[in-house]
C-alpha positions in Angstrom: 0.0 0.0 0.0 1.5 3.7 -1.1 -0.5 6.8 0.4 1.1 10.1 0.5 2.0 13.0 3.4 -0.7 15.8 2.7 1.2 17.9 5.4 4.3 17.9 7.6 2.9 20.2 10.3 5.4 21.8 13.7 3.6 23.6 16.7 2.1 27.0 17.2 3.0 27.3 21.2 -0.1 27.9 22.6 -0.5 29.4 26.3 -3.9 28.2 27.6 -5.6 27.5 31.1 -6.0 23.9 29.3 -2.5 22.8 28.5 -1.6 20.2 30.4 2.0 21.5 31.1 2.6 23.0 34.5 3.9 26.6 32.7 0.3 26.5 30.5 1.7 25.8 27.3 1.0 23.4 24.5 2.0 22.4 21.7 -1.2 20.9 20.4 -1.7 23.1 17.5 0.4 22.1 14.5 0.5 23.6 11.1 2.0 22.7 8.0 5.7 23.4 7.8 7.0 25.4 4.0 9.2 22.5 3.5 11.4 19.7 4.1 11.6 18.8 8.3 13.6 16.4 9.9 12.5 13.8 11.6 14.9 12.5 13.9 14.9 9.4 16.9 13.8 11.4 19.9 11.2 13.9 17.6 10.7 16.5 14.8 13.0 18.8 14.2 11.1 22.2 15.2 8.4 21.3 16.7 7.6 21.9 20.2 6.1 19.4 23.1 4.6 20.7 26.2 4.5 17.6 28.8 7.2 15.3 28.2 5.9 13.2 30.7 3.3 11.9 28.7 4.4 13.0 25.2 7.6 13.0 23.0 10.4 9.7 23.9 11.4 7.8 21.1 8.2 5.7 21.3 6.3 8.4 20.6 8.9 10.7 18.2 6.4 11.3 15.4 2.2 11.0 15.5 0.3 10.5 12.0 -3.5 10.9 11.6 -5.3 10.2 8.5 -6.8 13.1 6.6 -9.4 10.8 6.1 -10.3 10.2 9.8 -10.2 14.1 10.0 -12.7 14.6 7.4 -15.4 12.4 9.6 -14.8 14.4 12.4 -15.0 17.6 10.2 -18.4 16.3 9.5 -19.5 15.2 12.9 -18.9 18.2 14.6 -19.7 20.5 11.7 -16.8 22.8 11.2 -13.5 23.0 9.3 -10.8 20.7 10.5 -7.3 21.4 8.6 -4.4 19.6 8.7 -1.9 19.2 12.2 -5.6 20.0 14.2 -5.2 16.5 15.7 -2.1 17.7 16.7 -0.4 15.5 14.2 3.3 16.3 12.7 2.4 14.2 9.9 -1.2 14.3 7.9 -1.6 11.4 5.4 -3.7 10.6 2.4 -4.6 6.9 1.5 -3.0 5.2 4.1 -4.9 3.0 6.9 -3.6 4.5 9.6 -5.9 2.4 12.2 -5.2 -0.5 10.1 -1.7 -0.1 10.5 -0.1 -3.2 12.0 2.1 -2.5 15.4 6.0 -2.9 14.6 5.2 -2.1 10.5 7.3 0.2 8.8 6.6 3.3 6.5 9.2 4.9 4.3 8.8 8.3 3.9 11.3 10.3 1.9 14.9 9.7 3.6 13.2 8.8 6.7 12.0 5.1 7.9 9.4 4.8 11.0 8.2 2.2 12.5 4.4 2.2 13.9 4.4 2.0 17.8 1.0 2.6 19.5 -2.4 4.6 19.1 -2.7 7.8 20.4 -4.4 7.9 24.0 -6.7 11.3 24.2 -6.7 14.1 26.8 -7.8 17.1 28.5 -5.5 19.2 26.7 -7.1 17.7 23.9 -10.4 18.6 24.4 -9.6 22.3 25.9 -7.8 22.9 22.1 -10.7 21.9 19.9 -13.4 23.5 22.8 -15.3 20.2 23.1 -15.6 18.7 26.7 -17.0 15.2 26.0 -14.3 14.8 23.1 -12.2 12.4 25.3 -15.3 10.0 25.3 -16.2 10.6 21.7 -12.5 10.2 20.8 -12.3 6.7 22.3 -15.6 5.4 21.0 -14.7 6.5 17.3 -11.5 4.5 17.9 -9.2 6.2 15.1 -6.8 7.2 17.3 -3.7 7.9 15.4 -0.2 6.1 15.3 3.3 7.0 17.4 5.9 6.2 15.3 9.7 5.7 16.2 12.3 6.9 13.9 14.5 3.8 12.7 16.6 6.0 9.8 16.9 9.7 10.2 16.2 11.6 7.9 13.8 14.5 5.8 9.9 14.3 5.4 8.1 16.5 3.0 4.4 17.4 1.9 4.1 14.8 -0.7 6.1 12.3 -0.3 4.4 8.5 -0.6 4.1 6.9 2.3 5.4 3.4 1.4 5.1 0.1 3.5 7.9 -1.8 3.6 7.4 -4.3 6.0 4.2 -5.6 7.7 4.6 -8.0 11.1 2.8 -10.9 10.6 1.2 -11.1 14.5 -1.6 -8.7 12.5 -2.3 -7.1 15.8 -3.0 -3.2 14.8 -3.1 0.4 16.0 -7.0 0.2 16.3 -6.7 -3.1 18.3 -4.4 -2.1 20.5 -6.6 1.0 21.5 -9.2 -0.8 21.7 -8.0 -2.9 24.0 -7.0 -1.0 26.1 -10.4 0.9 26.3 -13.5 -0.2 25.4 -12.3 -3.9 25.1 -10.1 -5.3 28.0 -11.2 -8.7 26.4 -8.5 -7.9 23.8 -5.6 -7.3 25.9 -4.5 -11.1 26.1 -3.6 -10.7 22.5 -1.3 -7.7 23.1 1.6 -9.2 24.8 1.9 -11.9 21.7 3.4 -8.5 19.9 7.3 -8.2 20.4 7.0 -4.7 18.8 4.5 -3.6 21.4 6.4 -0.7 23.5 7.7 -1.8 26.9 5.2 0.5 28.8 2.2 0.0 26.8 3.2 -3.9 27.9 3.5 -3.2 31.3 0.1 -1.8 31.5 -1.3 -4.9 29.5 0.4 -7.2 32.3 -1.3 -5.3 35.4 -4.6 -5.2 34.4 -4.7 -8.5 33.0 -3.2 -9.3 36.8 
C-alpha cells in the first residue's frame, strides 16, 4: 500500500488555562511546515512538546493521523478541521492509519518509521478543539492515530508516498491495541503476543490482566 504526506505540520506554542503543562503551554496546535523537516529518533526537528511526561520519547517521536479520519470528524462536529488540528506532525492521504499493524514500517522520503501505538486522548485535547466530552467521543470513534519511532533519520516533505515496507505478521493493529485497552479489556491477552508492542504499553497490559 503507497498513500502520500498531505502535510508535515510543527507547533504553534499555545499558552492556555487547558495545557496540560505546568507553565500552561502546548503544543497541540500544528500547522503545516513550508518544506522539508527532519525527523529525527527522539522527535521532529522544530516542533515543540509541552508535557514530556506523557508525550515526545522515542516511542512516541512522530504522531500521523489520517486526513481521512479528520474529514469524519469535520463532518461530525460541523466545522473546518485542517491539517496538524489533531495535533499530528504528519497528515496522510490513502494510508490506513488504524489498520496499521504495530511494529510495521513506513518509508517516507529519507526517513524510515516504525508504527508503535495509538494515540491515547486528553484534557488538553479537548480544551484545544473546545469540546468537553471529546475524550469520550475520541475513544468510542477508535481512530486514534499512530506513534511512530524513527529507525533512519532523515527528511519528510508534503508529498512524499508513504510506502510500506514491512508488515509483522502477528496482525495485531493500532485500532486493536486502542481498543484494548479501552472499550475492550477482552482484547488485551492478544497484546503481549506482539514483540514490537512498546515496553510500557506492555506493562500496562500485564497489570490489568493481573
Amino acid at each position: 500500500m503507497t498513500g502520500r504526506v498531505v502535510t508535515v505540520n510543527l507547533a504553534v506554542v499555545t499558552e492556555a488555562e487547558w495545557a496540560g503543562d505546568a507553565s500552561g503551554r502546548s503544543g497541540i496546535d500544528k500547522r503545516p511546515a513550508a518544506g522539508p523537516v527532519l525527523l529525527r529518533a527522539d522527535g521532529v526537528v522544530g516542533d515543540f512538546i509541552g508535557e514530556r511526561a506523557h508525550h515526545g520519547g522515542p516511542d512516541q517521536a512522530v504522531y500521523a493521523y489520517a486526513s481521512e479520519d479528520a474529514a469524519w470528524w469535520a463532518a461530525e462536529l460541523g466545522r473546518d478541521i485542517g491539517p496538524g488540528a489533531f495535533g499530528e506532525n504528519l497528515t496522510t492521504s490513502g494510508v490506513d492509519v488504524t489498520g496499521a499493524v504495530i511494529g510495521e514500517r513506513w518509508q517516507i522520503g529519507s526517513v524510515l518509521l516504525e508504527v508503535t501505538k495509538p494515540r491515547t486522548p486528553c484534557k488538553t485535547f479537548a480544551g484545544f478543539w473546545g469540546v468537553p466530552d471529546l475524550i469520550r467521543r475520541f475513544t468510542v470513534r477508535a481512530a486514534p492515530g499512530a506513534y511512530l519511532r524513527v529507525l533512519r533519520e532523515g527528511e519528510a516533505d508534503a508529498g512524499d508516498p508513504v510506502e510500506v515496507v514491512q508488515r509483522p505478521a502477528h496482525g495485531v493493529t493500532v485500532g486493536e491495541v486502542f481498543r484494548a485497552t479501552t472499550l475492550e479489556p477482552e482484547l488485551l491477552p492478544r497484546l503481549l503476543d506482539v514483540p514490537e508492542l512498546p515496553e510500557s504499553v506492555r506493562r500496562k497490559v500485564e497489570r490489568r490482566l493481573a
